[in-house]
Every structure is written in structure tokens, then in C-alpha cells.
N, C-alpha and C positions, 0 to 999 in steps of 0.2 A: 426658644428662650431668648429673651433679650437682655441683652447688661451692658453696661458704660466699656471701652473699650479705650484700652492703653494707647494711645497713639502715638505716645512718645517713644515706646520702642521698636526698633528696628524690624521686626516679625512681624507686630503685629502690623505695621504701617503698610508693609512690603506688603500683606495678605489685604488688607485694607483700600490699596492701591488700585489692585486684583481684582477686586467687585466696581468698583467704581469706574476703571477702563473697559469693564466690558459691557455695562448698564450704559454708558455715555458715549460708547459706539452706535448702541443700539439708538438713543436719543438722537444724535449726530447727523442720522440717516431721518430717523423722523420729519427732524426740519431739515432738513438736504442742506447741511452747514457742511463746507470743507476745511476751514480754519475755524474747528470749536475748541476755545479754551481748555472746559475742563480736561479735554483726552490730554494735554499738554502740562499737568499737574505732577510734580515730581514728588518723589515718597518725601523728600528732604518737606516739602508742604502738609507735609500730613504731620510729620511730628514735631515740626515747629508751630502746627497752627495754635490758636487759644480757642477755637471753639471747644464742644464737646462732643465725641461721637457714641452714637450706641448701634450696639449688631447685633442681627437678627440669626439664630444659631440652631442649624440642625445638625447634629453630631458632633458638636465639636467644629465646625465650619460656617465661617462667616457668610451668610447669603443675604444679606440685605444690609445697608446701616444705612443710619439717619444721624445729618451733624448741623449741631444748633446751636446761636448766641443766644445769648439769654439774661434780661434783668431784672428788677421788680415791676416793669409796666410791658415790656414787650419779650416774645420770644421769635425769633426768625428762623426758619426752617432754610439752612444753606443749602443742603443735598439730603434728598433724598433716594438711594437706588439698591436698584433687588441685582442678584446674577439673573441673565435671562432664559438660566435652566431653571429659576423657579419663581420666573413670571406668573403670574395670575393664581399664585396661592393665597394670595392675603396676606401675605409679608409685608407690603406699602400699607396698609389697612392699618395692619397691626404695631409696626412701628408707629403713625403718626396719634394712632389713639394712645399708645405709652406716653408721646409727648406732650400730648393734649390731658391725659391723665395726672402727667409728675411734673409740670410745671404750672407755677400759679401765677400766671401773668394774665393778663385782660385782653391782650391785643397779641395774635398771632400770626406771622404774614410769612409767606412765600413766594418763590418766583420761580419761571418754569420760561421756557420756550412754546409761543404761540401755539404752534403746529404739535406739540406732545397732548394727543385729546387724553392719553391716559392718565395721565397726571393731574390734566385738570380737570379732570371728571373725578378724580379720586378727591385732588380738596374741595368740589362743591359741592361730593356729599359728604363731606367731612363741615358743611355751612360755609365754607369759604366764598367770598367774595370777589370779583375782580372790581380793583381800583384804578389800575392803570396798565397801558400798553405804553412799549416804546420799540424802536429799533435801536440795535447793537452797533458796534465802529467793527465786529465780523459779521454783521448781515443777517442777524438771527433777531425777529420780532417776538419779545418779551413781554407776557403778562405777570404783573402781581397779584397775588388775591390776600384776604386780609380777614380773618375773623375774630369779630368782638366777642366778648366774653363778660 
């Protein structure tokens, strides 16, 4: 089940935290990054952000969430990450079609680290496009991808 998740409170951030350092280890090692940002993301960021996050929930337990800005012409896909006891269920699948579902904007873009083929295999069949490469000031090569609508 997925639903919008509290991020302002202190639990939920703390558990929210929790998925996201250990999906972002796994990414970390992907592109062989030794200073990757997000691992460095303190709970206090998670409940102060203004994005929106939603989580993907079997039991009662948060195993995937996806967090997104969003206005009338564009939505950006900030994070997307599963736990990677439940890689390769269709939790990343099934998150990014909720977003692409419940939000009505034209233009939807993401960004991912070059070397994560899982990721971007997931938004190019999701019709994503890459727009742009660059390098990071930690060393990690960044694609965008970008789907009209």
C-alpha cells in the first residue's frame, strides 16, 4: 500500500531515515562514491523538508518511499528508494506509476547517478528520457532524464 507519509514527525522521519541510508549505501557502492551526500542527510532534513514523501508499506513497515516537488507544469522526482531486502519486487515500478498516476503535470524529470543501471532502466521504461549528463564537486557523474507528458 502506498500513502503520503508524515515527515514532520519525529518516528516517522527516524523510520524514513532508515530506508533511505540503507537503499543509498547500496547506490554509493554502485557508483564507487566515497563522499555521497545523501548517506550524510540528517533526520532534522527530512522533517524540515517541503517536499512530499510517500511509502510503500507491507505490514505496517515502510519499504520503499518516493519524494517529490511538484507544481502545475513540472514534478521532480527527488528520491526514489526501496530497503534492499525488497529489491526487485516492483516497489520502484510501483511507486513511480502512483506518481505519474496522482500528479498532473506535463513535464516529469529525475536524476540518478550515471553508473545506477537500475534506476535508469526503471525510468526508461517508465518513457524517460536523458537530457543531460554532468559531474558532481563529490565525483559522482549524473544523468537527468525527463518525460513529457
Amino acid at each position: 500500500m502506498i500513502k503520503k507519509l508524515n515527515h514532520t514527525n519525529q518516528a516517522i522521519a527516524t523510520k524514513m531515515r532508515i530506508v533511505f541510508q540503507e537503499s543509498y549505501a547500496i547506490e554509493a557502492k554502485l557508483l564507487n562514491a566515497i563522499n555521497f551526500p545523501p548517506l550524510q542527510r540528517p533526520v532534522e532534513n527530512y522533517i524540515k523538508s517541503t517536499t512530499t514523501f510517500f511509502g510503500y508499506h507491507i505490514k505496517d513497515k515502510i519499504v520503499g518511499i518516493i519524494e517529490v516537488s511538484s507544481n502545475e507544469k513540472t514534478t521532480h522526482i527527488n528520491s526514489l528508494v526501496v530497503s534492499p531486502h525488497f529489491f526487485r519486487q516492483g516497489i520502484g515500478r510501483d511507486l513511480m506509476d502512483y506518481i505519474l498516476q496522482n500528479f498532473c503535470s506535463k513535464v516529469f524529470t529525475v536524476e540518478t547517478g550515471l553508473e545506477n543501471i537500475p534506476a535508469s532502466t526503471l525510468y526508461k521504461n517508465f518513457g524517460f528520457k536523458e537530457v543531460r549528463q554532468w559531474d558532481t564537486d563529490h565525483g559522482v557523474r549524473k544523468v537527468r532524464f525527463e518525460l513529457n507528458l
